[in-house]
MIROBA-394340 format. One line per field, with one value per residue: residue number from 0; residue in three letters; chain; y, x, z of N, C-alpha, C in turn. Coordinates in Angstrom, 2 decimals, padded with zeros to 5 digits. Each point is the difference from the previous one (the first is absolute). Layout:
N
resi [NUM/...] .
resn [ALA/...] .
chain [A/...] .
n_y [Y/...] .
n_x [X/...] .
n_z [Z/...] .
ca_y [Y/...] .
ca_x [X/...] .
ca_z [Z/...] .
c_y [Y/...] .
c_x [X/...] .
c_z [Z/...] .
***
This chain:
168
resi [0/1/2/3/4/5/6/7/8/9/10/11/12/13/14/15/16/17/18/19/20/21/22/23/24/25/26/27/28/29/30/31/32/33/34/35/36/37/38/39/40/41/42/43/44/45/46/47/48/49/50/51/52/53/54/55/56/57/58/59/60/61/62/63/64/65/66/67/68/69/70/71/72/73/74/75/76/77/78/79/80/81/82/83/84/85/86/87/88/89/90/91/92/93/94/95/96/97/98/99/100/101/102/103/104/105/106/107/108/109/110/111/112/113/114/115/116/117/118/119/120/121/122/123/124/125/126/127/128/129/130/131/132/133/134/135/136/137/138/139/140/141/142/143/144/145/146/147/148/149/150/151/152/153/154/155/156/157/158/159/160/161/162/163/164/165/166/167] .
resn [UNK/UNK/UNK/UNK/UNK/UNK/UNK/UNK/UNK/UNK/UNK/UNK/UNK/UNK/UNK/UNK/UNK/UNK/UNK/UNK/UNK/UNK/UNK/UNK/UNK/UNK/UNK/UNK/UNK/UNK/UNK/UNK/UNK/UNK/UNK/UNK/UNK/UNK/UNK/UNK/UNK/UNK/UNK/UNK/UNK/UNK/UNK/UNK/UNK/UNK/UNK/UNK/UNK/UNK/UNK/UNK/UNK/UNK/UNK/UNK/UNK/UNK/UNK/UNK/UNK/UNK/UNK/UNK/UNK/UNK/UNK/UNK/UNK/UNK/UNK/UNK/UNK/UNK/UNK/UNK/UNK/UNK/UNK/UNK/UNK/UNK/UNK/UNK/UNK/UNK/UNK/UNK/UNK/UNK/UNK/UNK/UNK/UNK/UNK/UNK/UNK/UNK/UNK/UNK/UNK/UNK/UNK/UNK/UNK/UNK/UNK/UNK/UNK/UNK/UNK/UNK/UNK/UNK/UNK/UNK/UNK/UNK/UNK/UNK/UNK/UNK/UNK/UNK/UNK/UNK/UNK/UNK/UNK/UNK/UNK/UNK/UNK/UNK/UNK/UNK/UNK/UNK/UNK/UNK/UNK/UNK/UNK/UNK/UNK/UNK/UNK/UNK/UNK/UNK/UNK/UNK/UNK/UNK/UNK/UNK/UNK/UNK/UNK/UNK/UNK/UNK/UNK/UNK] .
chain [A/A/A/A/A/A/A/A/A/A/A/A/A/A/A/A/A/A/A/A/A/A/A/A/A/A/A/A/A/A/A/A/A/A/A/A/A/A/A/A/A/A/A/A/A/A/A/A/A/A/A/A/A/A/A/A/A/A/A/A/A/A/A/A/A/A/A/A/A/A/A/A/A/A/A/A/A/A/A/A/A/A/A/A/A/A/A/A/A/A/A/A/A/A/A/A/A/A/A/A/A/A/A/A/A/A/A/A/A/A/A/A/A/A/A/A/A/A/A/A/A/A/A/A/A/A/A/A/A/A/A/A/A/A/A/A/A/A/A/A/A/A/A/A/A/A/A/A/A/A/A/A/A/A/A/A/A/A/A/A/A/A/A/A/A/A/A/A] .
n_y [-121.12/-000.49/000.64/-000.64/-001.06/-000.37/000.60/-000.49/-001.19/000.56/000.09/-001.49/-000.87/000.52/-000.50/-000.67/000.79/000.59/-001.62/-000.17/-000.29/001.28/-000.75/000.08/000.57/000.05/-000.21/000.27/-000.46/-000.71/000.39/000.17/-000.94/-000.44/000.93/-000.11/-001.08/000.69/000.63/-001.11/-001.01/000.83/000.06/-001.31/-000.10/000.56/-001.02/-000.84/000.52/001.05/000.79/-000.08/001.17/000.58/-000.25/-000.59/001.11/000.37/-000.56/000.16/001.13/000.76/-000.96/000.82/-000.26/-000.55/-001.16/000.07/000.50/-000.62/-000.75/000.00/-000.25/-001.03/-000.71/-000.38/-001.02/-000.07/001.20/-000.88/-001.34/000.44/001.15/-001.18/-000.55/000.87/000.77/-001.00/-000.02/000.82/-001.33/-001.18/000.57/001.08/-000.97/-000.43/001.19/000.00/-001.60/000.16/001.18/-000.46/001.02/-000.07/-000.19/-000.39/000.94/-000.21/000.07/001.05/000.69/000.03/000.53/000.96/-000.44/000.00/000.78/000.66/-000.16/001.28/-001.62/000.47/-000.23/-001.28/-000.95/000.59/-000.36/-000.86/-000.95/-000.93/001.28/000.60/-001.21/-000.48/001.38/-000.16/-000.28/001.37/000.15/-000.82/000.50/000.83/-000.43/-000.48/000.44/001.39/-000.65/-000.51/-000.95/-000.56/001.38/000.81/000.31/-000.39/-000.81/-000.44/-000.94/001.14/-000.04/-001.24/000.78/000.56/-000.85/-000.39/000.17/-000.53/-000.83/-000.17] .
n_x [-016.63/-000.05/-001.02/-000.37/000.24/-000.01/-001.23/-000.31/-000.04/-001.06/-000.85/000.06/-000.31/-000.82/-000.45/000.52/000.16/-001.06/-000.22/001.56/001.31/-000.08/000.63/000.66/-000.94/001.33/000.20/000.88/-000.03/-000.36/000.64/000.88/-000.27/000.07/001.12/000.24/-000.65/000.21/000.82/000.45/-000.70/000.61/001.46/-000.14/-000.22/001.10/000.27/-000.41/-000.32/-000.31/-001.08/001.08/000.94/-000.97/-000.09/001.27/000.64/-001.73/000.33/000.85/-000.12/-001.15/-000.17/-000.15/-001.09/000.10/-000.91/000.88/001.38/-000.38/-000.37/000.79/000.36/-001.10/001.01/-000.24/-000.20/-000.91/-000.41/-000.77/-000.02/-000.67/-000.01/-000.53/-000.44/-000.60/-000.06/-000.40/-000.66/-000.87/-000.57/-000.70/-000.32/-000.85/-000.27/000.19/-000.83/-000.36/000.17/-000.55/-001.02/-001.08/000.42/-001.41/000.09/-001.22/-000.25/-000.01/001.02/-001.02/-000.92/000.92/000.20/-000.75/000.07/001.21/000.30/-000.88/000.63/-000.38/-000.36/-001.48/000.57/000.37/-001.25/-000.80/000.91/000.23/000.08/000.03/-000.68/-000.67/-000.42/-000.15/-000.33/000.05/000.69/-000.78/-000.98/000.82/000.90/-000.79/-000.30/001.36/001.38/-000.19/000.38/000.68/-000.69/001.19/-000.42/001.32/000.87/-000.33/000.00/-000.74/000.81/001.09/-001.43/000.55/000.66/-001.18/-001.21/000.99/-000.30/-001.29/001.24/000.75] .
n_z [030.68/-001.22/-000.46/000.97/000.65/-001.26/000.52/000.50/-000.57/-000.57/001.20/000.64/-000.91/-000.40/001.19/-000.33/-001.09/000.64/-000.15/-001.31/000.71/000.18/-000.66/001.12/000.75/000.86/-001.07/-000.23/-000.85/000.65/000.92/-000.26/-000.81/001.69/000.09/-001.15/000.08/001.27/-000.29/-000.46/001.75/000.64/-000.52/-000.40/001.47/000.48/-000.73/001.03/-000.82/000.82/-000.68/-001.27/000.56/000.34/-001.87/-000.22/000.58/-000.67/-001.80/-000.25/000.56/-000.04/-000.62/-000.43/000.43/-000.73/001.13/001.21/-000.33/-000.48/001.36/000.79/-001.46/-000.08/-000.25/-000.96/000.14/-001.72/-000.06/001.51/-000.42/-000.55/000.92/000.79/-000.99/000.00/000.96/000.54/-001.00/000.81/001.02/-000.70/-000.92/000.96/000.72/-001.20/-000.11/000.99/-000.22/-001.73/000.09/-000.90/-000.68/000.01/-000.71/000.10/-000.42/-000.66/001.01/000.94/-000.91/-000.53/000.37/-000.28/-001.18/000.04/001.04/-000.36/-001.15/-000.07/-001.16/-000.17/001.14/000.12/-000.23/001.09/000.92/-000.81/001.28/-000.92/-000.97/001.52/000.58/-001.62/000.58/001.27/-000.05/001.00/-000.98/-000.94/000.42/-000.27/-001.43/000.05/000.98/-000.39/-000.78/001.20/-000.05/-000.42/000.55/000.73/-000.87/-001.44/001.17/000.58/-000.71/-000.59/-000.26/000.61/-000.40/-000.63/000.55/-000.06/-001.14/000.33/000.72/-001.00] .
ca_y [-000.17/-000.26/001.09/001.07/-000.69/000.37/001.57/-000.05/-000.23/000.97/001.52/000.01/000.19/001.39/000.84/-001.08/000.43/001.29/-001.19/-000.02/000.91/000.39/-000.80/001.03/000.72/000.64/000.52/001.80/-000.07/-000.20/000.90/001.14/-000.49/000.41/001.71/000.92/-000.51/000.74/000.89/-000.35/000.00/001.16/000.59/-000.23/000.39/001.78/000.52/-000.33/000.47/-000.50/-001.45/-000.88/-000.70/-000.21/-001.20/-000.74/-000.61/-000.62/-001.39/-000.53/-000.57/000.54/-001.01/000.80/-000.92/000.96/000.36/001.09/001.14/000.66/000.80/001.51/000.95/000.19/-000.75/-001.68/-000.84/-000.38/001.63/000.67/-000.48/000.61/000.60/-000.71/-000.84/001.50/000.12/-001.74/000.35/001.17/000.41/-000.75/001.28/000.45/-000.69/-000.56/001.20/000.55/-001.14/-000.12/001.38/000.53/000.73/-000.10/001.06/000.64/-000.27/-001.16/-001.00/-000.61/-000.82/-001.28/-000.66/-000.15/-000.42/-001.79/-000.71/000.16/-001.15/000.46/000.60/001.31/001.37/000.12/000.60/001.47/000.55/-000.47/-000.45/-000.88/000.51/000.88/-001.03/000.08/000.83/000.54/-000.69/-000.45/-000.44/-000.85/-000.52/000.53/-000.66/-001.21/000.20/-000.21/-001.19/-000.81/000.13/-000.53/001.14/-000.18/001.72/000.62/-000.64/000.39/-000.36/000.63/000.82/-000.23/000.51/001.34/000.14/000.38/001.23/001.64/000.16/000.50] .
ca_x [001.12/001.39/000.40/000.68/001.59/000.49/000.41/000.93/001.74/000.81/000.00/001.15/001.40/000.51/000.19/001.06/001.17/000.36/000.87/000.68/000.72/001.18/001.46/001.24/-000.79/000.94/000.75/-000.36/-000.40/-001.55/-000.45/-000.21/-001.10/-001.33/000.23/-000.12/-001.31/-000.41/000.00/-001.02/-001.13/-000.46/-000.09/-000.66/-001.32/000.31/000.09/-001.43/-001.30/-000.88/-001.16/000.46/000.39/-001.23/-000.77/000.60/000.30/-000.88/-000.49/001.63/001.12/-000.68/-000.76/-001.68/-000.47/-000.42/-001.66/-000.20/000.63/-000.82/-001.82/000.38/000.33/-001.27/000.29/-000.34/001.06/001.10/000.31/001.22/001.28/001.11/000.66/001.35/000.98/000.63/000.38/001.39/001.21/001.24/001.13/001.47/000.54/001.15/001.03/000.71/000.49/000.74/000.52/001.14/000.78/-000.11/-001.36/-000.78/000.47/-001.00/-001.36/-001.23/000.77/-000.16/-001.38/000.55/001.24/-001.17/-000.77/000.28/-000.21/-001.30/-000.17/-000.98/000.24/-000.60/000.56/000.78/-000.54/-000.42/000.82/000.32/000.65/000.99/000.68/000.65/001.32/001.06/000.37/000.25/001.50/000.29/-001.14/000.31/000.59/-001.33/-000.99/000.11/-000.89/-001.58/-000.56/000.66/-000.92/000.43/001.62/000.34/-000.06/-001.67/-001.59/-000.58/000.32/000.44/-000.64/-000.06/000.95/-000.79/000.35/001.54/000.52/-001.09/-000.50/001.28] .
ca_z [000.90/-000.75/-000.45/001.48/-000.05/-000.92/-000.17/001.56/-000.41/-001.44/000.84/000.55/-001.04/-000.38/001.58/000.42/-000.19/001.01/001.26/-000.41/001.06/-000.99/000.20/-000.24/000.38/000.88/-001.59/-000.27/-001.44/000.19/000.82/-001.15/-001.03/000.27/000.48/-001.24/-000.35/001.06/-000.62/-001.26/000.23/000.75/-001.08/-001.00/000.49/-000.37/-001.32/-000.72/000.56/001.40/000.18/-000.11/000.82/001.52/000.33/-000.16/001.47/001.12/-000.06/-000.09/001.45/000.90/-000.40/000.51/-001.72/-001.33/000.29/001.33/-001.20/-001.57/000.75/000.54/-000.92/-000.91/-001.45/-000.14/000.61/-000.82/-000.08/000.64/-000.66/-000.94/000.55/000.54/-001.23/-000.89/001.08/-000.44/-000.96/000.27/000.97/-000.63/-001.18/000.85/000.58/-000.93/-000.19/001.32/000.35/-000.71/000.65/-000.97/-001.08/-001.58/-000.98/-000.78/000.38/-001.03/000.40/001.30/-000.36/-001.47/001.47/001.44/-000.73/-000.06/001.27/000.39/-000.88/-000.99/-001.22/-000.44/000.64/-000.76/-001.50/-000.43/000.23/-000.96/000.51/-000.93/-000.24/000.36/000.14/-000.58/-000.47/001.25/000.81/000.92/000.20/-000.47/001.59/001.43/-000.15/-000.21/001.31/-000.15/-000.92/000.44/001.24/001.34/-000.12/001.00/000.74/-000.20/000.22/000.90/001.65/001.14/000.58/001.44/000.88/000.39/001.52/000.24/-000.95/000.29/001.36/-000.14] .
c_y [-000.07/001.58/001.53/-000.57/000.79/001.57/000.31/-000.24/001.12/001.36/-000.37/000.45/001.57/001.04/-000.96/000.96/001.33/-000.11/000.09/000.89/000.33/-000.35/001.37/000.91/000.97/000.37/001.66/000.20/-000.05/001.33/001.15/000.16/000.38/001.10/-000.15/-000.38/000.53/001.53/000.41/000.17/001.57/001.04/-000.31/000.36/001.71/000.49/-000.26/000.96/-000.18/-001.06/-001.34/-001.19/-000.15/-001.49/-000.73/-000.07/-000.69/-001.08/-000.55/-000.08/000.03/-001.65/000.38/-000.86/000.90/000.61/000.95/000.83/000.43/-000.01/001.35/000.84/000.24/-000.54/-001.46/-000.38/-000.14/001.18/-000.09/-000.96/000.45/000.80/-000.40/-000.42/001.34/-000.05/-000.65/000.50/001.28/000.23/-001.24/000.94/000.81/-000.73/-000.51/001.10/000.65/-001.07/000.62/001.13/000.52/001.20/-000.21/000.99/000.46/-000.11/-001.36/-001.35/-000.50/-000.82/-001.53/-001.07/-000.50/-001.06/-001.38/-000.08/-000.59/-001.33/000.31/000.32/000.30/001.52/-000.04/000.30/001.44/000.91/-000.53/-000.47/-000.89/000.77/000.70/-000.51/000.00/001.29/000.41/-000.82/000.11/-000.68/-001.54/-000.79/-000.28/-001.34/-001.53/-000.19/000.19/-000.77/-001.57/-000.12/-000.77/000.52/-000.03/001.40/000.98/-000.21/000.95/-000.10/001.03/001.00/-000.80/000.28/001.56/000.12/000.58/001.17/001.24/000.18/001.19/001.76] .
c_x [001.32/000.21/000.33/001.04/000.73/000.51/000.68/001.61/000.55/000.46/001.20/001.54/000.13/000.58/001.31/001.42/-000.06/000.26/000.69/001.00/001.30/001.74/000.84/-000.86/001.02/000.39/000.52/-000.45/-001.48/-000.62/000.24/-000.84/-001.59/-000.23/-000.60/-001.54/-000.86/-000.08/-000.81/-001.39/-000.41/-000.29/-001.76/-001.14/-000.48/-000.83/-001.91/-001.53/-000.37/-000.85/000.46/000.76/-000.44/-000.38/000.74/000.28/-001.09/-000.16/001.31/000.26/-001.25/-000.97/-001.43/-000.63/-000.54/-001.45/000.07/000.06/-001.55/-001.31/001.19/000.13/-001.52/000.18/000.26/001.87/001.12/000.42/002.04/000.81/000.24/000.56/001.37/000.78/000.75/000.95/001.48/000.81/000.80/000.67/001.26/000.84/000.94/000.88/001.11/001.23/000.76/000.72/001.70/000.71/-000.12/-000.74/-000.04/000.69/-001.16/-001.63/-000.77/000.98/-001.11/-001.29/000.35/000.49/-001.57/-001.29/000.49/000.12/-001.17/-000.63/-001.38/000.33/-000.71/001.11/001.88/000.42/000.17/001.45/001.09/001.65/000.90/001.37/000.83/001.34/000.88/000.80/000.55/000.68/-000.37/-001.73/000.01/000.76/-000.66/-001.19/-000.08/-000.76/-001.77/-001.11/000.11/-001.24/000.59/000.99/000.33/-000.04/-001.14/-001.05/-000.62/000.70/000.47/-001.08/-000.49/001.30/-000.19/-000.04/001.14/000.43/-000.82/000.16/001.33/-000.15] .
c_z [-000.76/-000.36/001.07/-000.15/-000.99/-000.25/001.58/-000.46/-000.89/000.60/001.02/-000.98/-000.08/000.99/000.18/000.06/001.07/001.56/000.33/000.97/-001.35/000.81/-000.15/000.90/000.30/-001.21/000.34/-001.21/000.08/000.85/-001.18/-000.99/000.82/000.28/-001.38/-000.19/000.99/-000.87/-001.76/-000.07/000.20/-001.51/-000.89/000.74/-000.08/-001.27/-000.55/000.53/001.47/-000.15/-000.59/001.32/001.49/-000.55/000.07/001.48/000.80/-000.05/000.21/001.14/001.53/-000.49/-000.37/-001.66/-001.04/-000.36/000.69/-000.86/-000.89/000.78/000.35/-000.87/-000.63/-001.34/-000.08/000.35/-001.12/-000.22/001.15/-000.72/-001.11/000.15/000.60/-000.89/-000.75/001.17/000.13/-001.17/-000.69/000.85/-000.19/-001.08/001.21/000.77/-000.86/-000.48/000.95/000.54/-000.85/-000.25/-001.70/-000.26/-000.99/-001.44/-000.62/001.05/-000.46/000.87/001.06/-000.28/-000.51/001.98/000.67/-000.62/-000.18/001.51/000.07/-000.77/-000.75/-001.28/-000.75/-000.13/-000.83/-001.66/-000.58/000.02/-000.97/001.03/-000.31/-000.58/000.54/000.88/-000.62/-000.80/001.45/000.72/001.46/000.62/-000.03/001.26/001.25/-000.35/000.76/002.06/000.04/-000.50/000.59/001.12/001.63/000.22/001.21/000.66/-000.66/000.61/001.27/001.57/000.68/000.52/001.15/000.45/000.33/001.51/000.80/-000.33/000.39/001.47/000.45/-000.06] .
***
């Protein structure tokens, strides 16, 4: 019982802040900021694989579970998350990108970008990612958002504003 409680309070805390009523709502500043993060979202979705992004909308916004997903597909359950977690972090990499209205200057920029979202460092290793930070000014800018796990405009959230956006 202490330890439901307990994980009950930790799950409240973390859901606490999407409570939260944004101050200034009438802002034009704000309304503009959500035009652009509306657009960010669409962009970064454009940009991702179909099957990439069928899955994300089923589990993301359509709620569909990750069991339904992988009996309908014929593959084990951890197969579809990783998919989803790849998935997630190219679509935080594009959104960030289409948020800040950057291009990459190099190829070896998007794997090195998609590998610390992803927070796979096997993958960063190989790709020799440390370095490539400190030789790439704009990889180096891009890292700090992606790396940040309590992000605001990288996260997931605006893919509950999909609904809206696909109805459009």
């Amino acid at each position: 019982l202490v330890t439901s409680a307990e994980r009950g309070r930790a799950l409240a805390g973390r859901h606490a802040p999407r409570l939260a009523e944004v101050a200034g709502a009438d802002d034009p500043g704000i309304e503009a900021l959500r035009a652009e993060e509306h657009a960010a979202v669409l962009a970064a979705l454009g940009t991702l694989r179909e099957p990439d992004r069928t899955l994300l909308v089923a589990h993301e916004v359509a709620g569909t579970e990750v069991g339904k997903i992988a009996a309908e597909q014929g593959v084990s359950t951890g197969a579809v998350a990783a998919r989803l977690a790849r998935a997630r972090a190219r679509l935080r990499v594009q959104h960030v990108l289409a948020f800040r209205g950057v291009r990459l200057p190099s190829p070896r920029c998007r794997p090195v970008l998609e590998s610390l979202s992803l927070g796979d460092r096997g993958r960063q290793r190989a790709l020799a990612a440390g370095g490539h930070l400190l030789d790439c000014q704009t990889c180096s800018e891009l890292a700090e958002p992606l790396l940040r796990r309590s992000r605001t405009l990288t996260a997931l959230a605006p893919l509950a504003l999909l609904p809206a956006l696909l109805g459009r």
